[in-house]
Every structure is written in C-alpha cells, then in structure tokens.
DSSP file (Angstrom, degrees, kcal/mol; ACC not computed):
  #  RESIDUE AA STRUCTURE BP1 BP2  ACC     N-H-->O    O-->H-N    N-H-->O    O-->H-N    TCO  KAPPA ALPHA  PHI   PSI    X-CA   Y-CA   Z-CA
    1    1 A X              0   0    0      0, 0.0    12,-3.1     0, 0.0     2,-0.5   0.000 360.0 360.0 360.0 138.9   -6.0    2.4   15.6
    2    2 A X  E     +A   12   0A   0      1,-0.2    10,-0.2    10,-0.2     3,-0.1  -0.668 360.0 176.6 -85.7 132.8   -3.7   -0.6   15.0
    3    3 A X  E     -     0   0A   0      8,-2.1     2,-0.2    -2,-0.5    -1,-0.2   0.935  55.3 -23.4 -95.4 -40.9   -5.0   -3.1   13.3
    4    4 A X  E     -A   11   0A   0      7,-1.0     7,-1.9    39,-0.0    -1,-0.4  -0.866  51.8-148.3-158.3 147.8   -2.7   -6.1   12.5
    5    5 A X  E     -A   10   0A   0      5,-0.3     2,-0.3    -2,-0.2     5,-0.2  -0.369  16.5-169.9 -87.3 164.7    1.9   -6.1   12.2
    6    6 A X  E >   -A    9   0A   0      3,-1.2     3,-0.6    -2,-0.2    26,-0.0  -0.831  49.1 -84.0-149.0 170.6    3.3   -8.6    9.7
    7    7 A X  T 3  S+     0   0    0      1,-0.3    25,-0.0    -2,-0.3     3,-0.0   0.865 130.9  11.7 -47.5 -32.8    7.2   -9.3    9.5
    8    8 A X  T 3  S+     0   0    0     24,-0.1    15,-0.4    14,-0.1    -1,-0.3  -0.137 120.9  66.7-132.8  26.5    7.3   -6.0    7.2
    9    9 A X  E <   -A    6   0A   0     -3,-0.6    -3,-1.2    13,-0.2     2,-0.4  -0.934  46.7-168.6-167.7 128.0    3.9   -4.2    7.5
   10   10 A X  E     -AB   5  21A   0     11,-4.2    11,-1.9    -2,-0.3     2,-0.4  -0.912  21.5-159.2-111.1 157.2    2.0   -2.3   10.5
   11   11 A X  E     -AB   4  20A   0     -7,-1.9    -8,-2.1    -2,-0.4    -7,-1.0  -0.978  13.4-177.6-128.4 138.2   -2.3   -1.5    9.2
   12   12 A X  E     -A    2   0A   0      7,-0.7     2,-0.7    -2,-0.4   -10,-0.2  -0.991  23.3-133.9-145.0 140.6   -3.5    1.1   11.1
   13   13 A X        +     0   0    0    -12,-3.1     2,-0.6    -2,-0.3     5,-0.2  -0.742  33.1 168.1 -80.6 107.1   -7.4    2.4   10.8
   14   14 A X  B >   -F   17   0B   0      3,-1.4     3,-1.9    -2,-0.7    -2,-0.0  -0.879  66.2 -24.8-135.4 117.4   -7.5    6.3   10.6
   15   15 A X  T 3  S-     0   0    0     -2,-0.6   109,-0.1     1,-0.3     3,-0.1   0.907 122.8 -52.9  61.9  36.9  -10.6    8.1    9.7
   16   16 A X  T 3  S+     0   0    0      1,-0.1     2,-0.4    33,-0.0    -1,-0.3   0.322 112.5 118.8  80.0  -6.3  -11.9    5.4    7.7
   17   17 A X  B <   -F   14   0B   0     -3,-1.9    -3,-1.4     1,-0.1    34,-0.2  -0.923  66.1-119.9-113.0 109.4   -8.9    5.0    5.7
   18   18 A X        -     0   0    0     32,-1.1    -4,-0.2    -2,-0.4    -1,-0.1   0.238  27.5-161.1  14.9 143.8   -6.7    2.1    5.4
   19   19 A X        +     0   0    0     32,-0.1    -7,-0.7    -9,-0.1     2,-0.4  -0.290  13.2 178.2-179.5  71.9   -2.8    2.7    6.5
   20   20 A X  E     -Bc  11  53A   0     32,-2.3    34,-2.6    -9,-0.2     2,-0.3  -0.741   1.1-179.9 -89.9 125.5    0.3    0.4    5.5
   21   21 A X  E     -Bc  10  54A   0    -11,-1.9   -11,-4.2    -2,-0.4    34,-0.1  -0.983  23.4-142.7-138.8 114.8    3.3    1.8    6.9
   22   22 A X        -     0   0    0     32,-1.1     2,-0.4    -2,-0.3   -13,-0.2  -0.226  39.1-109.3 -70.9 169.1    6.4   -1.0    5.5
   23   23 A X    >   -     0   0    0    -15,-0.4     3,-2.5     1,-0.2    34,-0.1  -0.738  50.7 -65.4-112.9 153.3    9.1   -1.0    9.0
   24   24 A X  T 3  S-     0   0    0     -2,-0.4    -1,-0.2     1,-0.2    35,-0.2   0.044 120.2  -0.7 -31.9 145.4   12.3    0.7    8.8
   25   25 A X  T 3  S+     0   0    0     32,-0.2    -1,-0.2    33,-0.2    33,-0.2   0.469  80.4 163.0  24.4  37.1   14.6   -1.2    6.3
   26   26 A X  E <   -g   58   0C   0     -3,-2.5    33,-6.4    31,-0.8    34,-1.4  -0.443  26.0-156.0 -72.5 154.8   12.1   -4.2    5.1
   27   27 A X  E     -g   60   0C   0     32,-0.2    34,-0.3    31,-0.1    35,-0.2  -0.730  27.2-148.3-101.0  58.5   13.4   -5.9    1.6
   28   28 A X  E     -g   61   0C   0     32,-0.9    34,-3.0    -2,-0.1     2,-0.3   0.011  21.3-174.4 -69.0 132.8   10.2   -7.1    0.8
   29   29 A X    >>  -     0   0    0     32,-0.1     4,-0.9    36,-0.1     3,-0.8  -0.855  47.7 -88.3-131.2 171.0    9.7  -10.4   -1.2
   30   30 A X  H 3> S+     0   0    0      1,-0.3     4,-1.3    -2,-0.3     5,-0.1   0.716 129.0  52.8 -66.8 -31.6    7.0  -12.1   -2.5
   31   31 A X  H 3> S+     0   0    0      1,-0.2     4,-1.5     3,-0.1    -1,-0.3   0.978 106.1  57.5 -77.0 -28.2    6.3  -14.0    0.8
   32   32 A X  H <> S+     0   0    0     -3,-0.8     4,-2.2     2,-0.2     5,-0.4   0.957 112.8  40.0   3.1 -64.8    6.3  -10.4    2.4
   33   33 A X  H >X S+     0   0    0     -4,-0.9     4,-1.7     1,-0.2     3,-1.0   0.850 116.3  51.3 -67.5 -86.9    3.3   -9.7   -0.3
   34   34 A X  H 3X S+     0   0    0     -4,-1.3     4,-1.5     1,-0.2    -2,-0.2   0.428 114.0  42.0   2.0 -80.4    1.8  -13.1    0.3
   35   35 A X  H 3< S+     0   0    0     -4,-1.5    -1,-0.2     1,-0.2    -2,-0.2   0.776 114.9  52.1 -12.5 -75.9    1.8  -12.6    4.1
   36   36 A X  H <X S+     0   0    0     -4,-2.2     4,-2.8    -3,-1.0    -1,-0.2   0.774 107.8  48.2 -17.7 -59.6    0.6   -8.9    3.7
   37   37 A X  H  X S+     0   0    0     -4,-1.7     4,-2.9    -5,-0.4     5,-0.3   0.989 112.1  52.0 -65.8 -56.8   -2.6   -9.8    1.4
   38   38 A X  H  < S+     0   0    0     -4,-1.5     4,-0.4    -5,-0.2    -1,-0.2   0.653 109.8  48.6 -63.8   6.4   -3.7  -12.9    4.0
   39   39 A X  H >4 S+     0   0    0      2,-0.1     3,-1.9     3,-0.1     4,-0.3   0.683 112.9  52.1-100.2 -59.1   -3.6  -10.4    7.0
   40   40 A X  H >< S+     0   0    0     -4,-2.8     3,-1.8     1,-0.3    -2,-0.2   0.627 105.6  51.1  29.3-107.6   -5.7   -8.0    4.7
   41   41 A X  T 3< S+     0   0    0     -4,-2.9     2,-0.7     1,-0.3    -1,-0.3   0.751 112.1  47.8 -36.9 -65.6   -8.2  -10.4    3.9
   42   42 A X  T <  S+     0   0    0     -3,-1.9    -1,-0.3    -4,-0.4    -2,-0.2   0.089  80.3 114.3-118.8  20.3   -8.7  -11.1    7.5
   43   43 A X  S <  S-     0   0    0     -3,-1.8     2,-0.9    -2,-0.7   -39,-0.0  -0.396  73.6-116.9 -85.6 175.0   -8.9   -7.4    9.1
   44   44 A X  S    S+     0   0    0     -2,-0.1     2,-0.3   -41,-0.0    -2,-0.1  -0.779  79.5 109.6-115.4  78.6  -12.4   -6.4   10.8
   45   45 A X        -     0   0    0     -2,-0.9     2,-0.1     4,-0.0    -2,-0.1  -0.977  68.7-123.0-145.6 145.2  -13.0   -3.5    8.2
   46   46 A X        -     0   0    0     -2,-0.3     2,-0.3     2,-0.1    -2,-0.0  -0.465  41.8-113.0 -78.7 165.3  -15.5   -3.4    5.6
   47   47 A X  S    S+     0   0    0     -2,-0.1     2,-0.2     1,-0.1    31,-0.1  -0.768  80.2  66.7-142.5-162.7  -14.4   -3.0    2.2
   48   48 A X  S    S+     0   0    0     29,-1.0    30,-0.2    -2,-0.3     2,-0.2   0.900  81.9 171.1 -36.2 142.8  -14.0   -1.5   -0.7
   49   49 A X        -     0   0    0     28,-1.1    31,-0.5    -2,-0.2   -32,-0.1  -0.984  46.4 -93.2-156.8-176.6  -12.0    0.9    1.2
   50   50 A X  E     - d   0  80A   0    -34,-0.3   -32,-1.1    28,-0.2     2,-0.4  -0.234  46.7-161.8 -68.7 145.6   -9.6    4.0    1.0
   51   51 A X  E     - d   0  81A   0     29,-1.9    31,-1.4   -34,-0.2     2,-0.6  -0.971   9.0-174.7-121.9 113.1   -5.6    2.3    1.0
   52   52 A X  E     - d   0  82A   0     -2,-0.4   -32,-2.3    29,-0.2     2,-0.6  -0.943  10.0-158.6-111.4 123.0   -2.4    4.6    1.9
   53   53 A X  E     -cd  20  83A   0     29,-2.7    31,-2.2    -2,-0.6     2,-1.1  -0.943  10.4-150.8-107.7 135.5    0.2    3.1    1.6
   54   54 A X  E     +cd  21  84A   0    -34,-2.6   -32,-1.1    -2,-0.6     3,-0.4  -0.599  26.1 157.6 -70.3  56.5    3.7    4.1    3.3
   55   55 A X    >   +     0   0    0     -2,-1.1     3,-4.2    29,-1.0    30,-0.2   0.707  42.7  99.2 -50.2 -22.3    6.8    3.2    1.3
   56   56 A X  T 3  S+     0   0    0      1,-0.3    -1,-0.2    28,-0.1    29,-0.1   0.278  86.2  44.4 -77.3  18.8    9.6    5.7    2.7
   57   57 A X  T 3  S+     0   0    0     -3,-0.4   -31,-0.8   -34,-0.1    -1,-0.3   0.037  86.1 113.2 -99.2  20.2   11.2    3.4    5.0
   58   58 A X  E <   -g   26   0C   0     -3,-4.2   -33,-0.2   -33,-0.2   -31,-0.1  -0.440  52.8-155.9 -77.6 143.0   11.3    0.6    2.8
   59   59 A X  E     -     0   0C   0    -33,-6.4     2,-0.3     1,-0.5   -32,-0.2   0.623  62.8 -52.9-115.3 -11.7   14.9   -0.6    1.6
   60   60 A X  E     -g   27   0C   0    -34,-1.4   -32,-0.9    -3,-0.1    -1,-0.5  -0.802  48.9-139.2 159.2 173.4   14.1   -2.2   -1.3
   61   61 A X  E     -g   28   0C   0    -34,-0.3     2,-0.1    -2,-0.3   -32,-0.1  -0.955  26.6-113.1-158.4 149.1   11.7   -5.0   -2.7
   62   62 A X     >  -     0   0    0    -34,-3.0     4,-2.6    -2,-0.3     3,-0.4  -0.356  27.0-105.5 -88.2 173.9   12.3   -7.6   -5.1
   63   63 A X  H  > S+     0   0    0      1,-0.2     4,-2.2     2,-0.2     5,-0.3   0.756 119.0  49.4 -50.7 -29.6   10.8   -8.1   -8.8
   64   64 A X  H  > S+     0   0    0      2,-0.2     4,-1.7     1,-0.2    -1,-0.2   0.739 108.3  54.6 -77.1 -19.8    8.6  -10.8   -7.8
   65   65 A X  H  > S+     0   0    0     -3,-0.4     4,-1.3     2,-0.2     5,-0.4   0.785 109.4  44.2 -85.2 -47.9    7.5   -8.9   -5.2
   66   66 A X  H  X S+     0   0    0     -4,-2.6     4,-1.5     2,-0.2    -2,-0.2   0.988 112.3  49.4 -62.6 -54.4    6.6   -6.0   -7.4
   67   67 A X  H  X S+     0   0    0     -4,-2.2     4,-2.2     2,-0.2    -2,-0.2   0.898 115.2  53.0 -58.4 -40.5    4.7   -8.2  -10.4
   68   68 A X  H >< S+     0   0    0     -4,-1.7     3,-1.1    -5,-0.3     4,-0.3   0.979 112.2  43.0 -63.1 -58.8    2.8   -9.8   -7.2
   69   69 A X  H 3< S+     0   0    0     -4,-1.3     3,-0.5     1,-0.3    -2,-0.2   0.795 108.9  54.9 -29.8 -50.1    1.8   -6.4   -5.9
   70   70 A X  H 3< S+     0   0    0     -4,-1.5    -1,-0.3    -5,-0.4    -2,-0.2   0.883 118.8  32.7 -75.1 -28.2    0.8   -5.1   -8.9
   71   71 A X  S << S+     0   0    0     -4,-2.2    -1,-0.2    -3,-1.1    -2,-0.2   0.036  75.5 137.1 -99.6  36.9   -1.7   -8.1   -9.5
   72   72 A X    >   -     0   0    0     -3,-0.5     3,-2.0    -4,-0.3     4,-0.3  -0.387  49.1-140.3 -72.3 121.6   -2.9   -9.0   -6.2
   73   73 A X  G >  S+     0   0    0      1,-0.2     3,-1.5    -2,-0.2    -1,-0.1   0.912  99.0  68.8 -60.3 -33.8   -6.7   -9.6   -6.2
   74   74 A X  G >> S+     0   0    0      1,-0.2     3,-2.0     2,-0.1     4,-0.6   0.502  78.5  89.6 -76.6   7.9   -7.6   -8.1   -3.1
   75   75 A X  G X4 S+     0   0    0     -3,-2.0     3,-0.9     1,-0.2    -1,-0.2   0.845  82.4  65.6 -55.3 -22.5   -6.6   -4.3   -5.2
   76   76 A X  G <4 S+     0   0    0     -3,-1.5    -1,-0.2    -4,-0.3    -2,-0.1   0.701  89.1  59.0 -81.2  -9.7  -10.2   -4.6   -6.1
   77   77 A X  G <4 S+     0   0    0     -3,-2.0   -28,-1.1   -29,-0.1   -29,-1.0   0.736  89.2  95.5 -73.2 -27.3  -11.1   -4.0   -2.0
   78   78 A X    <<  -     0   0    0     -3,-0.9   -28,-0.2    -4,-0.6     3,-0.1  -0.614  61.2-166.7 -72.9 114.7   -9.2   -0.6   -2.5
   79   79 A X  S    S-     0   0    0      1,-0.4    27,-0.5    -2,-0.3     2,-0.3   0.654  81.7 -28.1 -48.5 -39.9  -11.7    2.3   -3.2
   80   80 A X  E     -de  50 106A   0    -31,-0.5   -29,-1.9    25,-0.2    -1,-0.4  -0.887  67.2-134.1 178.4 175.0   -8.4    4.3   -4.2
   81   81 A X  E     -de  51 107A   0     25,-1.8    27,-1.0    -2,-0.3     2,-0.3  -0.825   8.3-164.6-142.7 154.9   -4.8    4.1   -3.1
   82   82 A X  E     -de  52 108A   0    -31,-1.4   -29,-2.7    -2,-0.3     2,-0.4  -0.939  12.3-163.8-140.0 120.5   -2.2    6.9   -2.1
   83   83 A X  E     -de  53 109A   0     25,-1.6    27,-2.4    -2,-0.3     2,-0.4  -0.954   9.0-151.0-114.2 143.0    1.7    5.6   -2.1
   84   84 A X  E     -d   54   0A   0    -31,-2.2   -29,-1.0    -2,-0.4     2,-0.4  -0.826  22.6-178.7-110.1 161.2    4.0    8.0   -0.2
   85   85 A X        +     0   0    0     25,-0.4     3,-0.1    -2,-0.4   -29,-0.0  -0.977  20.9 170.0-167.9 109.3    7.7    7.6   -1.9
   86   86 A X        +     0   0    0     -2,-0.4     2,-0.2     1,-0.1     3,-0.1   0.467  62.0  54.4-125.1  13.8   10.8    9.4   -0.9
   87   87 A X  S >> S-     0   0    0      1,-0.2     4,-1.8     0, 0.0     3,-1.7  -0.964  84.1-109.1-142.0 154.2   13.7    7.7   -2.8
   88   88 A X  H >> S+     0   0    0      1,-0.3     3,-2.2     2,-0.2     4,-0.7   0.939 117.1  59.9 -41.8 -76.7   14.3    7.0   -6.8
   89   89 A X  H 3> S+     0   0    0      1,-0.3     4,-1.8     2,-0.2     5,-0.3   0.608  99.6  51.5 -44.8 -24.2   13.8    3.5   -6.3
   90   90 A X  H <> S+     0   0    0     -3,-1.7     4,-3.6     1,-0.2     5,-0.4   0.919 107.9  56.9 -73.7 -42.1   10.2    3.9   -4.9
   91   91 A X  H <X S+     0   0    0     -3,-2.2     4,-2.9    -4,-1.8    -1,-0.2   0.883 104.7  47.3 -32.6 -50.6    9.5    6.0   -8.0
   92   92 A X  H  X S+     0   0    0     -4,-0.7     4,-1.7     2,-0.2    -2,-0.2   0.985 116.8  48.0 -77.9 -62.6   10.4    3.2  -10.2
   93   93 A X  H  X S+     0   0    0     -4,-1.8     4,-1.6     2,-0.3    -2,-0.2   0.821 116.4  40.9  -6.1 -69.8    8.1    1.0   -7.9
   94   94 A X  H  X S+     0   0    0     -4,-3.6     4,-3.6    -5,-0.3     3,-0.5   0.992 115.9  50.9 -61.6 -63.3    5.3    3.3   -7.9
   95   95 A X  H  X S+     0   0    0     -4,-2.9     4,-1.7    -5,-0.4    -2,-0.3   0.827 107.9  52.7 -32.8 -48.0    5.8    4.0  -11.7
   96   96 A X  H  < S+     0   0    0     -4,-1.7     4,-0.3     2,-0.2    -1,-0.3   0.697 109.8  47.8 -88.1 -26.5    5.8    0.5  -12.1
   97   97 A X  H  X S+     0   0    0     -4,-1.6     4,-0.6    -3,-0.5     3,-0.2   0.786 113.3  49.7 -18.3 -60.9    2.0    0.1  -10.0
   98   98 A X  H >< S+     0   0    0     -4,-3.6     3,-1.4     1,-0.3    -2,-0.2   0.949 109.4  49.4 -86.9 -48.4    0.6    2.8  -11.9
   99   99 A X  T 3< S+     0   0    0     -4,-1.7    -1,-0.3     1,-0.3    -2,-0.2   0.676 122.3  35.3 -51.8 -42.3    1.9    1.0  -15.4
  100  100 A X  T 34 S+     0   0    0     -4,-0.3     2,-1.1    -3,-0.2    -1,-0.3   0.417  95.2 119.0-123.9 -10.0    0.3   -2.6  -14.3
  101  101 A X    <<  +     0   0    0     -3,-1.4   -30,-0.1    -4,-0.6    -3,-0.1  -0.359  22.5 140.6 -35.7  84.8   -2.4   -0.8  -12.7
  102  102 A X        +     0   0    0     -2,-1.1    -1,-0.2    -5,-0.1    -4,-0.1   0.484  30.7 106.6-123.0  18.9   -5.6   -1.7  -14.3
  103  103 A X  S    S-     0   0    0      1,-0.1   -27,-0.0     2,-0.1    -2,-0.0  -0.530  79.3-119.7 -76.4 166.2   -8.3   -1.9  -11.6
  104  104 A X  S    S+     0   0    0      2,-0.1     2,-0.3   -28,-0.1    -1,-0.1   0.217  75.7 121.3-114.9  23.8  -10.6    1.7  -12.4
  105  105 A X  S    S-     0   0    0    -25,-0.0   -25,-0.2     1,-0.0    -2,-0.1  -0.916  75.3-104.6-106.8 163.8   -9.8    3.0   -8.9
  106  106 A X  E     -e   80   0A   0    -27,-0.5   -25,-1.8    -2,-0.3     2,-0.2   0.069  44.7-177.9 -93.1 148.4   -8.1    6.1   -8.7
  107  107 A X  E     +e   81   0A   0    -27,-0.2   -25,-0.2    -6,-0.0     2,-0.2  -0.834   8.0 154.0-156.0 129.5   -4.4    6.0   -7.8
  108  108 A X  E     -e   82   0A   0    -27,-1.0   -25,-1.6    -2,-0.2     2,-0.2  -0.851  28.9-110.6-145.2 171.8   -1.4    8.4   -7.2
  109  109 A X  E     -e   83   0A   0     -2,-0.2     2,-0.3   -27,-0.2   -25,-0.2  -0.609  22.8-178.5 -98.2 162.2    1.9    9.2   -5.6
  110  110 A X        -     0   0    0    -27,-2.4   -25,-0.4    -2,-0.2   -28,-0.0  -0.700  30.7-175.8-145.4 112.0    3.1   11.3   -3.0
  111  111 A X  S    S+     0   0    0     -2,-0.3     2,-0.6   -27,-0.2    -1,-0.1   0.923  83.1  72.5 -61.7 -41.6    6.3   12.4   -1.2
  112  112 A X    >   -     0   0    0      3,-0.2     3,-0.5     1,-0.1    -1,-0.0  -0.721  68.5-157.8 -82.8 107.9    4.1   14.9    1.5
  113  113 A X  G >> S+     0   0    0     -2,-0.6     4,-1.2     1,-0.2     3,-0.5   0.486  87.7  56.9 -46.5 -29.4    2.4   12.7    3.7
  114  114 A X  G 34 S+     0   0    0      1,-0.5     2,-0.3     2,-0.2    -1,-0.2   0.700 109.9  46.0 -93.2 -34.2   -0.3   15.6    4.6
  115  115 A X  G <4 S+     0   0    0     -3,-0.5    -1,-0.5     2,-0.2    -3,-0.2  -0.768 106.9  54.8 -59.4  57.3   -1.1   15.9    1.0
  116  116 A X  T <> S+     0   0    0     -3,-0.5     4,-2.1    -2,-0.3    -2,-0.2  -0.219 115.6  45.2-152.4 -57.3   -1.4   11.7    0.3
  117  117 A X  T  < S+     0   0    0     -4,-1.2     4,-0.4     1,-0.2    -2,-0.2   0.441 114.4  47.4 -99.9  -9.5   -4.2   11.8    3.5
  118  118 A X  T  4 S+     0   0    0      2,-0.1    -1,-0.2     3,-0.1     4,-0.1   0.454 118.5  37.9-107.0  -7.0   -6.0   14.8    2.2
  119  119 A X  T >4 S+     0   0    0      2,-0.1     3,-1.8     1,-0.1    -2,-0.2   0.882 117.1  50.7 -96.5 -41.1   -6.3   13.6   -1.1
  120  120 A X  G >< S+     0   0    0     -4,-2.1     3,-0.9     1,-0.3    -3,-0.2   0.693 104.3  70.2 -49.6 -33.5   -6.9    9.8    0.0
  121  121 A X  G >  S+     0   0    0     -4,-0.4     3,-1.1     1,-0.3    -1,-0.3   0.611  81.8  59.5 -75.7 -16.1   -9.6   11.4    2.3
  122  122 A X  G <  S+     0   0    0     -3,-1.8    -1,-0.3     1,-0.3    -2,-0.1   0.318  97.0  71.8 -85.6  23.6  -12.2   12.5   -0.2
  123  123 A X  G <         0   0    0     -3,-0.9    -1,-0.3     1,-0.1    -2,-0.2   0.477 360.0 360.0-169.2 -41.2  -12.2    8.5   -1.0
  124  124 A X    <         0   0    0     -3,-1.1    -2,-0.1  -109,-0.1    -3,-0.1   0.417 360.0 360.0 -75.9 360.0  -13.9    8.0    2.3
C-alpha cells in the first residue's frame, strides 16, 4: 500500500513493515533527509516499526546527507532496519550506518531483496 512520495523517496506499507524505495537516480542531500524524516513523522502507522530500506537505484548521496541519516531521531521509531545495496558506494553508505549506528535495534545489509524482507519480517 502507498503511503506518502517525497522528491526522492516512495513509503509503501507491506505486511506491517515499513518500505523506502529512493527513485531511479536520486542524489540525495541533506534536505532530501530533512524532507524524508517530516513525511515519516506524519504517516498513519504506529510505531516502533520494521524499516526496509531500498538503496539500489540511488545515484549517490552527499556527506551531510549521510552524518544526518545516521543521527536522525526518528531511528528510534524503527523496530529494526534492512538496507538493500547493489553498488560499492552503497556499501560504504551502509558500512558507514552500521559504524554510527547506536540505537540497540537490530540492523543489516542486503543485496537479495527476498532475503532483506524475510529477515525484516520476523521484526513484525
């Protein structure tokens, strides 16, 4: 189910779980992240809840944009997070999440989209 678009972000509701899918060739910067968090905040879902996030059409995202991401307050809504990744740079990205990570839910990567939602799913 769709929930909300941003300039760079569709949320879609699937099986209780949370679903950020970035659009084909976004460059995301901090007001990207900004944007992002306040549509968040303002979805008709309860929280904490399970988060997947999509990265593998993303075309790159800036440093401010990462340090914001990685401290964002509303991580703490997230029960656990799944990032799907198909290119170096997302690695470093992801790598760089799990490194600035400190909130205690659980959080990993994944290239296989079918594996990210079956792991994301005991979460629910």
């Amino acid at each position: 189910m769709l929930l909300a678009e941003t300039k760079s972000t569709i949320y879609e509701l699937k099986e209780g779980i949370l679903i950020s899918r970035l659009k084909p060739d976004v460059e995301m910067s901090l007001e990207d992240v900004k944007q992002n968090a306040e549509v968040r905040s303002s979805l008709p879902i309860s929280f904490p809840i399970p988060f997947l996030m999509d990265l593998r059409k993303m075309k790159g995202m800036s440093f401010n944009a990462i340090m914001a991401t990685s401290s964002q307050e509303d991580i703490k809504k997230f029960s656990a997070a799944a990032i799907l990744i198909d290119k170096l740079e997302h690695k470093i990205i992801a790598r760089e999440a799990h490194r600035l990570h400190s909130a205690a839910n659980p959080l990993k990567t994944f290239e296989d989209e079918e594996k990210a939602f079956a792991w994301i799913k005991r979460f629910v």
